[in-house]
ChimeraX commands (.cxc) that place a marker at each C-alpha (Angstrom):
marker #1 position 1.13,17.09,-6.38 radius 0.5
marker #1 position 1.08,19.16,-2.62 radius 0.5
marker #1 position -0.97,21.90,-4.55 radius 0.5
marker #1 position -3.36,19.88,-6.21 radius 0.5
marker #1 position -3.82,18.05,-2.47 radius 0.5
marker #1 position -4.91,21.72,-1.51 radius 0.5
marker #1 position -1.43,22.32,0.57 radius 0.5
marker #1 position -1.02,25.70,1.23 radius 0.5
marker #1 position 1.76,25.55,3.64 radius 0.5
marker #1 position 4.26,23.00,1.69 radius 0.5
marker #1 position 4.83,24.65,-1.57 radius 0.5
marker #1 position 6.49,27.83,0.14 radius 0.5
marker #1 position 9.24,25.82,0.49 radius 0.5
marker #1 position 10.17,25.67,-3.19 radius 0.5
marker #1 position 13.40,28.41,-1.91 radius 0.5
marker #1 position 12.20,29.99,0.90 radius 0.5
marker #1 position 11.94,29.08,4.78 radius 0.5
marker #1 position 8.60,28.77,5.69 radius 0.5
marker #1 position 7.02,30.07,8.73 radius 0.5
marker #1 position 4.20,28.71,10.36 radius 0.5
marker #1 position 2.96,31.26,13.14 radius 0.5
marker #1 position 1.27,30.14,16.11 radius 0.5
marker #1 position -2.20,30.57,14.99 radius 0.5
marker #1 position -1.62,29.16,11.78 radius 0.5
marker #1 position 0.04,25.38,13.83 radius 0.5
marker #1 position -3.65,23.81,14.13 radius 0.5
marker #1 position -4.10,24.29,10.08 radius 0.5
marker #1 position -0.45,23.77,9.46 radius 0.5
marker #1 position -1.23,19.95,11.41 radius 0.5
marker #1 position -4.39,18.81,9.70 radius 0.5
marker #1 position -3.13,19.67,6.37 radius 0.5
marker #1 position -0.38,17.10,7.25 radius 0.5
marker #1 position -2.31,14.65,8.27 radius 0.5
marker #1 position -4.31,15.08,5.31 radius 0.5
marker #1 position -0.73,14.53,3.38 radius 0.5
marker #1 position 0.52,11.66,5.57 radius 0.5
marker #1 position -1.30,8.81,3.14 radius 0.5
marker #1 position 0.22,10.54,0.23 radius 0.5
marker #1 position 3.78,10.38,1.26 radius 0.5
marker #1 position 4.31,6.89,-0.85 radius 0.5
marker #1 position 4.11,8.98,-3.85 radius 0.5
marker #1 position 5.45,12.48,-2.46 radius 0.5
marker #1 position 8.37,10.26,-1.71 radius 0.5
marker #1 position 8.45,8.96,-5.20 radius 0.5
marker #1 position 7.39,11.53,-7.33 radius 0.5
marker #1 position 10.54,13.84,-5.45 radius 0.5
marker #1 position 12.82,10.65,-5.70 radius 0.5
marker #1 position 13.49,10.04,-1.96 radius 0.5
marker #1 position 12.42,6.57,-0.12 radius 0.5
marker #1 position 9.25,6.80,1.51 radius 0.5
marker #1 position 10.95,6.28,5.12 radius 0.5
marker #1 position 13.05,8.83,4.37 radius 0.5
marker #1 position 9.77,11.25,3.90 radius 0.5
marker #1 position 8.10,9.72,6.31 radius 0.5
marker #1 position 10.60,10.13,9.30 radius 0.5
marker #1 position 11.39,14.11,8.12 radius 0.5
marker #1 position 7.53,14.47,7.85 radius 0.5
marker #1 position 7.20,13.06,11.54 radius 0.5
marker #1 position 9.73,15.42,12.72 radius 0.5
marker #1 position 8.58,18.09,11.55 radius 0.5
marker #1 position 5.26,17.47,13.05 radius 0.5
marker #1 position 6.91,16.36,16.48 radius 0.5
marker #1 position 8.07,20.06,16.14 radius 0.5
marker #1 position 4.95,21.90,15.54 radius 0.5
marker #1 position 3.20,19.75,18.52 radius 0.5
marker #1 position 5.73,21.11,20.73 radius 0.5
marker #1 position 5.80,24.81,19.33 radius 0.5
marker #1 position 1.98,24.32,20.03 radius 0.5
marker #1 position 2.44,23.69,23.58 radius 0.5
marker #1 position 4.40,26.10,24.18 radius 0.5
marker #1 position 2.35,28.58,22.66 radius 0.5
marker #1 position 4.90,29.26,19.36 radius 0.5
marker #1 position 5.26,28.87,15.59 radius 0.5
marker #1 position 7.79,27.13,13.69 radius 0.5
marker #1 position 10.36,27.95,11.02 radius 0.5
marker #1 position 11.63,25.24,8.87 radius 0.5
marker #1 position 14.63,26.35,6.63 radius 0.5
marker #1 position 16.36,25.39,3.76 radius 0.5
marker #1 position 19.35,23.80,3.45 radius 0.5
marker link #1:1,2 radius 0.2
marker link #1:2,3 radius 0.2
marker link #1:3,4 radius 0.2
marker link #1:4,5 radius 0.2
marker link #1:5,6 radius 0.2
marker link #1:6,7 radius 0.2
marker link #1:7,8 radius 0.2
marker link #1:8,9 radius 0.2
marker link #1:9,10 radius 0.2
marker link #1:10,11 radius 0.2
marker link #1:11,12 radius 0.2
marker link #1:12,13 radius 0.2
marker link #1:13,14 radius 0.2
marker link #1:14,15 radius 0.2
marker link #1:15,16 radius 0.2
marker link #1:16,17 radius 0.2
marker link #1:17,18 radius 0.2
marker link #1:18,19 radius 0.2
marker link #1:19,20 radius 0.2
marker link #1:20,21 radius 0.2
marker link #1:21,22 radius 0.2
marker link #1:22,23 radius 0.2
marker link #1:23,24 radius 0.2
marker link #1:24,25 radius 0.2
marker link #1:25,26 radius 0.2
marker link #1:26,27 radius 0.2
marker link #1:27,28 radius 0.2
marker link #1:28,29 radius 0.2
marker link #1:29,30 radius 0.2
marker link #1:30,31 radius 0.2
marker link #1:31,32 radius 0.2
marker link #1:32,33 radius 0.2
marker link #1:33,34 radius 0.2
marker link #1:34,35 radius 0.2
marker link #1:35,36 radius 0.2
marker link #1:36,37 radius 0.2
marker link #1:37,38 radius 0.2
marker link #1:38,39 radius 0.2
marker link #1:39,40 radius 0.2
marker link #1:40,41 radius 0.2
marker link #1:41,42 radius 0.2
marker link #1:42,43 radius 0.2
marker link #1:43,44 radius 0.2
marker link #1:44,45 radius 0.2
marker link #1:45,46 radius 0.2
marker link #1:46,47 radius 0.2
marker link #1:47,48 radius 0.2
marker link #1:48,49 radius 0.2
marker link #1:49,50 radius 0.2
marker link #1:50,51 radius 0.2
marker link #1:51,52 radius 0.2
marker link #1:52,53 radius 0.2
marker link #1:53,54 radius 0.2
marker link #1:54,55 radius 0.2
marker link #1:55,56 radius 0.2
marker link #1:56,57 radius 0.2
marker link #1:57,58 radius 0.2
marker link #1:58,59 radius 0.2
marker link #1:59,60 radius 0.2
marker link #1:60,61 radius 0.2
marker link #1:61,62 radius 0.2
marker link #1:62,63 radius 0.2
marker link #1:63,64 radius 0.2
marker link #1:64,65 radius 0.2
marker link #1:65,66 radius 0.2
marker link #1:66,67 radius 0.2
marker link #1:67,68 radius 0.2
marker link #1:68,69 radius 0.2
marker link #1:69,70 radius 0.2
marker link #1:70,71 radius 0.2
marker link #1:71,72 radius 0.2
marker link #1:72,73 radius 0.2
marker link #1:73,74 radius 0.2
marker link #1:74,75 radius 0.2
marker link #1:75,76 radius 0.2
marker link #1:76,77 radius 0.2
marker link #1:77,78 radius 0.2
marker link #1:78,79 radius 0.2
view
C-alpha cells in the first residue's frame, strides 16, 4: 500500500536501515504527511493498532524535525 501511495522512502525498510540524508529530510517529511491519513489502514493492513502507528510515525517525524535543525539526516534501523 506505501508504494502505490508513491512512498519512496518507506519501503526500504522491508530489511534494511534506511537513511534519510539531510537534503533528502524536506521530501522525507511531506511524503509523511502525505501518509499520515493513511495510517488507519497502514496500521491495519500490517496488523498493529492505529495508535500504535500513529505514535512510532510521530516519533519518527519528531526526529527528522530535529535532524533538520540541526542541519543532519536520520537513520532509522531495524530491530
Amino acid at each position: 500500500m506505501i508504494q502505490i501511495l508513491g512512498s519512496r522512502f518507506f519501503p526500504q525498510l522491508d530489511g534494511v536501515d534506511l537513511y534519510v540524508e539531510p537534503g533528502e529530510i524536506d521530501g522525507f517529511l511531506a511524503v509523511w504527511e502525505a501518509l499520515r491519513r493513511h495510517l488507519p489502514g497502514l496500521a491495519k493492513q500490517a496488523g498493529y493498532e492505529a495508535d500504535c502507528v500513529a505514535e512510532r510515525f510521530g516519533n519518527i517525524v519528531a526526529e527528522a524535525l530535529r535532524a533538520k535543525a540541526a542541519g543532519g539526516g536520520i537513520i532509522i534501523g531495524q530491530r
